[in-house]
C-alpha positions as CSV (number, residue, x, y, z in Angstrom):
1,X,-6.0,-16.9,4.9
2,X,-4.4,-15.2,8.0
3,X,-5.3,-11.8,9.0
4,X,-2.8,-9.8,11.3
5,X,-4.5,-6.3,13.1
6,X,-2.4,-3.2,14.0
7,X,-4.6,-0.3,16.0
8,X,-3.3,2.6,15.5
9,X,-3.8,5.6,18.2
10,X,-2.4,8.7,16.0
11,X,-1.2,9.0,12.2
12,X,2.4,8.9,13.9
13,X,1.9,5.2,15.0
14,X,0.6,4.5,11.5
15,X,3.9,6.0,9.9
16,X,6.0,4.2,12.0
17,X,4.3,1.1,11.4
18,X,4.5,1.7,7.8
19,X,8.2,2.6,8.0
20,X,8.8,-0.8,9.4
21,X,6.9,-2.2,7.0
22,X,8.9,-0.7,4.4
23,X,12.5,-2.1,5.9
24,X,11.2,-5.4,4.9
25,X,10.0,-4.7,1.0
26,X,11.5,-6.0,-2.3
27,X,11.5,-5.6,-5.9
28,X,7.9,-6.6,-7.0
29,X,6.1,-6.6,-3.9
30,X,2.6,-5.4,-4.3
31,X,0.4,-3.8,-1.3
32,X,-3.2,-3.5,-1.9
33,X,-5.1,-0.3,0.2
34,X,-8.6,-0.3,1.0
35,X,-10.9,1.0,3.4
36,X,-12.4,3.8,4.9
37,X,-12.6,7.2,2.7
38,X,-10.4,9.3,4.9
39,X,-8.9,6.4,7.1
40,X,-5.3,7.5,6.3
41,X,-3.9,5.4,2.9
42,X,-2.1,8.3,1.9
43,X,-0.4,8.3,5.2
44,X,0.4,4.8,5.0
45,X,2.3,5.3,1.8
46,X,4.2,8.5,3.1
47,X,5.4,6.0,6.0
48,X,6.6,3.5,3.5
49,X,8.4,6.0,1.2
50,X,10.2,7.2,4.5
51,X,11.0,3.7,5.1
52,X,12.4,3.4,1.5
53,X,14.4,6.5,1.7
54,X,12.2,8.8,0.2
55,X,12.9,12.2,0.8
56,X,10.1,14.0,-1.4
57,X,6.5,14.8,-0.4
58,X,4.4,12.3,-1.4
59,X,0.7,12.8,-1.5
60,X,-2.3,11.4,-3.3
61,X,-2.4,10.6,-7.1
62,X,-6.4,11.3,-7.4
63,X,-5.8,12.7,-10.6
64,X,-2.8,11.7,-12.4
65,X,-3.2,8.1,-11.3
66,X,0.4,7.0,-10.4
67,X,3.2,8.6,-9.0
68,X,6.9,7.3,-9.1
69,X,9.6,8.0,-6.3
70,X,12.9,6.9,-6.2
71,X,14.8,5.8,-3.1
72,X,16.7,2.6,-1.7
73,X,13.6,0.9,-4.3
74,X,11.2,2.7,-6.5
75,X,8.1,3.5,-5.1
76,X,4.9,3.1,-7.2
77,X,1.8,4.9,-5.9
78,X,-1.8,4.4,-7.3
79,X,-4.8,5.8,-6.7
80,X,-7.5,3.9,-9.3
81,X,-10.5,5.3,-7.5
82,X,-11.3,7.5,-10.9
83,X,-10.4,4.2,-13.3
84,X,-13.7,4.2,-15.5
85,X,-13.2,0.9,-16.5
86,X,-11.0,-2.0,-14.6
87,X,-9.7,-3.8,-17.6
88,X,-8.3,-0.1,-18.8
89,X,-5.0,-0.8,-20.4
90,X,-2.7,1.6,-18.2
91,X,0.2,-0.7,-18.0
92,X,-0.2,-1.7,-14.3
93,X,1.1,-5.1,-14.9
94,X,4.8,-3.6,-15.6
95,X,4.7,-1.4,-12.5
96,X,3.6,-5.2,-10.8
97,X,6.1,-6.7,-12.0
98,X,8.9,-4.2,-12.3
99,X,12.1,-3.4,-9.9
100,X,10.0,-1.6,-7.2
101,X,7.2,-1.9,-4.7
102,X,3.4,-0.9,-6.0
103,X,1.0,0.4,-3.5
104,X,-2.2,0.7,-5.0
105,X,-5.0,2.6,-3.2
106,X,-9.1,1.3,-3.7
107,X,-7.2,-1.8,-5.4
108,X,-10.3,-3.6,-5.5
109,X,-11.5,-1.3,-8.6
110,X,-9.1,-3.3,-10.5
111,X,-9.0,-6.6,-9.0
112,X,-9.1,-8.0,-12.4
113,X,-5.7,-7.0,-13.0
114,X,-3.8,-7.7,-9.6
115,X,-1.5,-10.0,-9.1
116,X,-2.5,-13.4,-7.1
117,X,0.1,-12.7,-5.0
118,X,0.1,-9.3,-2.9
119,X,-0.6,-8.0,0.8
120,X,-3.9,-6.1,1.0
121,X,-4.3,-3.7,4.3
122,X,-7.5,-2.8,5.1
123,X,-7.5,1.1,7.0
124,X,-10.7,1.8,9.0
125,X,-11.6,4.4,11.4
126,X,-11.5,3.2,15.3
127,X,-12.4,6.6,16.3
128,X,-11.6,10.1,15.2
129,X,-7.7,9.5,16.0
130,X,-7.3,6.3,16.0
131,X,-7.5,3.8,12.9
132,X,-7.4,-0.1,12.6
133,X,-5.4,-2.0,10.1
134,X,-5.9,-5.6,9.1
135,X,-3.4,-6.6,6.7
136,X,-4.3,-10.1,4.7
137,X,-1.0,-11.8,3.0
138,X,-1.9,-13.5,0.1
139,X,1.0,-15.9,-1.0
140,X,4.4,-17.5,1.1
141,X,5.7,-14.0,0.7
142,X,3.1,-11.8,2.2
143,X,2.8,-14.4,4.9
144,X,6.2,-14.2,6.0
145,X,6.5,-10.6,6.1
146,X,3.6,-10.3,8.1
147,X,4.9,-12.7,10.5
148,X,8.4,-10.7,10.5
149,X,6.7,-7.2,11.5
150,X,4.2,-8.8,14.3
């Protein structure tokens, strides 16, 4: 499996990188977010709904657990971190496989129920600005994108 590192040096960097991300997404793709508590998920989403054309604010879903915005694609945001149990029916398959992208924060929780096919980024802290990325495409798909934005 390939990995692919970004460093970013402030959260604007990580927006941007996320907005180019974004240029690039289609119906169905699914991005897995994990790492550090703190290490700037939610900014990564808020750079990929400004690359879809999203004009609301978009901020953690902690509590309600997904969050839908519309713009040039539908924008699924997921934060399972409070899923009690990862084989909970909450209908993530048809957000998976539906006409949008998914971004799914502390994915691993339900691992069970991801598809086999998705790009995970893994956020860590660098230092108190600046954060690393690794993204790891898994499937022809993820690979190529990565390979596009690097």
């Amino acid at each position: 499996m390939s990995r692919y590192q970004f460093i970013s040096n402030e959260p604007q960097q990580t927006l941007a990188f996320a907005k180019r991300l974004a240029e690039r997404l289609q119906p169905g793709d699914v991005i897995a977010l994990e790492g550090d508590l703190g290490a700037g998920k939610t900014t990564f989403t808020k750079g990929l709904a400004e690359g879809l054309g999203i004009n609301k604010t978009v901020n953690s879903p902690t509590f309600t657990i997904i969050k839908e915005y519309q713009g040039r694609l539908p924008l699924y945001h997921m934060d399972v971190y409070r899923v009690q149990d990862s084989y909970e029916d909450l209908g993530f398959d048809e957000y998976f496989e539906g006409n949008g992208v998914t971004v799914v924060e502390w994915a691993h929780l339900i691992k069970e129920q991801l598809p086999k096919n998705l790009l995970t980024i893994y956020l860590y802290h660098e230092d108190e600005q600046a954060r690393k990325l690794v993204l790891e495409p898994q499937g022809t798909r993820y690979e190529e994108l990565c390979k596009e934005i690097f």
